[in-house]
C-alpha positions as CSV (number, residue, x, y, z in Angstrom):
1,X,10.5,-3.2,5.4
2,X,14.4,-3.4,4.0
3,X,15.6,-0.9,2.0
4,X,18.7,-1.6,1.0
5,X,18.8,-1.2,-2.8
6,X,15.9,-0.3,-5.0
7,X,16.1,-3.8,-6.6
8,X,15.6,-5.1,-3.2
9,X,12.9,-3.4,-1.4
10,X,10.3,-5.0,-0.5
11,X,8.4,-5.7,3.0
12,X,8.7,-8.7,4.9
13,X,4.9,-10.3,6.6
14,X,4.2,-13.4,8.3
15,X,2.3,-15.8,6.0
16,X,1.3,-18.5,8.2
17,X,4.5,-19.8,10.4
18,X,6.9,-18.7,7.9
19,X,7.7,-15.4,6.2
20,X,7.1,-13.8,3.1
21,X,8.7,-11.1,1.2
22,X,6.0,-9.1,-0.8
23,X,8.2,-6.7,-3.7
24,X,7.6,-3.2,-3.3
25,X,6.6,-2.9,-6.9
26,X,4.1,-5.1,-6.7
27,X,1.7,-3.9,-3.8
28,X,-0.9,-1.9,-5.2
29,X,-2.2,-0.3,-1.9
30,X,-2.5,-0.8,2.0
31,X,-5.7,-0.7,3.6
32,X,-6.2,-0.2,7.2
33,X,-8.9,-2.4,8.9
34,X,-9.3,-2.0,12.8
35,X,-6.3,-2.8,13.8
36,X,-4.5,-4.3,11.1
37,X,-3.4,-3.6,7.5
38,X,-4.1,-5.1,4.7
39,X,-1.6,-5.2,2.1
40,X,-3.5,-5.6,-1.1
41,X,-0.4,-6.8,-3.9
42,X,-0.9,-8.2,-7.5
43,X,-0.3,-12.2,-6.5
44,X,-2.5,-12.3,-3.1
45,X,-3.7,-9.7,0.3
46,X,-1.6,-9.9,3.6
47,X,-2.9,-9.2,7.0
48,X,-0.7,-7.5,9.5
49,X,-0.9,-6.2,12.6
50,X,0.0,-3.0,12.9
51,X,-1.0,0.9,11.9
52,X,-1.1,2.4,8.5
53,X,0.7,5.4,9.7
54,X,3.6,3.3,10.3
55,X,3.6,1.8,7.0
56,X,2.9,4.9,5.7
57,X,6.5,6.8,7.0
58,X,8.4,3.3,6.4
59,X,7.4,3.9,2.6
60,X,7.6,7.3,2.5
61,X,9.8,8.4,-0.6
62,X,9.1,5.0,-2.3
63,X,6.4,6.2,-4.7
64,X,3.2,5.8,-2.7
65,X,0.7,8.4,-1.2
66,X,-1.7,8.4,1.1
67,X,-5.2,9.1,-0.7
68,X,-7.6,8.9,2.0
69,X,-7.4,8.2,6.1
70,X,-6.9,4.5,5.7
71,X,-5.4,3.6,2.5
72,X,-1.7,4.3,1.0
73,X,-2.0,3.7,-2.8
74,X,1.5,2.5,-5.1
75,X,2.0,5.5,-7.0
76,X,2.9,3.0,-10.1
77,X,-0.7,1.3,-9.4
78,X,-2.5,4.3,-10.2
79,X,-4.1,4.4,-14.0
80,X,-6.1,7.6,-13.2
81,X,-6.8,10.4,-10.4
82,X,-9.5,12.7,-9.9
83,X,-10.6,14.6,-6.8
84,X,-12.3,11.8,-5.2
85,X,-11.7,9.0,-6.5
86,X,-8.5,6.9,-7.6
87,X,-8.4,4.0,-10.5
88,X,-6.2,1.3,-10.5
89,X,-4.3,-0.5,-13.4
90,X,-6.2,-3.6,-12.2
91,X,-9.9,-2.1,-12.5
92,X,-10.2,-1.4,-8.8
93,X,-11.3,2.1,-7.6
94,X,-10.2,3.8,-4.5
95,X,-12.1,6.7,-2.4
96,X,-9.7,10.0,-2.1
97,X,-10.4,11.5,1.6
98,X,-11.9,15.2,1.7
99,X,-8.4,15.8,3.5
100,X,-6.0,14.4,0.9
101,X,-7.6,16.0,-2.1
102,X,-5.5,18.3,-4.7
């Protein structure tokens, strides 16, 4: 991930054999899986290697939140909160762990 100016940030996956930059403001929420996270953004999903933890201190102060043991939600995504669930802007809804509840 580059964080040089606001306008800028974004994080940076393999697509195939070449690279892609996904904007910051349009990833909706990561989602571990095994050993991997899936980055779930407005145009398409990404599949990375790698743990959610690590995304999860990379984007730390860039409006997102970790909801639940393996998902990190966009903070600008959300549409609605309650104590165990979270609602997207897009429809989707998204457990809240017992352990990251209000």
């Amino acid at each position: 991930m580059t964080t040089t100016n606001p306008a800028e940030r974004g994080i940076t996956v393999q697509a195939g054999r070449s690279l892609a930059r996904i904007p910051l403001e349009s990833v909706l929420y990561l989602e571990a899986r095994l050993h991997y996270v899936v980055i779930h953004a407005r145009c398409s999903t990404f599949r990375v290697r790698g743990r959610i933890s690590d995304f999860e201190q990379e984007l730390a102060g860039a409006g997102f939140t970790r909801i639940h043991r393996g998902i990190v939600v966009n903070d600008a995504a959300v549409a609605q909160r309650s104590s165990h669930a979270v609602d997207l802007i897009t429809g989707e809804q998204l457990p809240v762990g017992r352990t990251h509840r209000p």
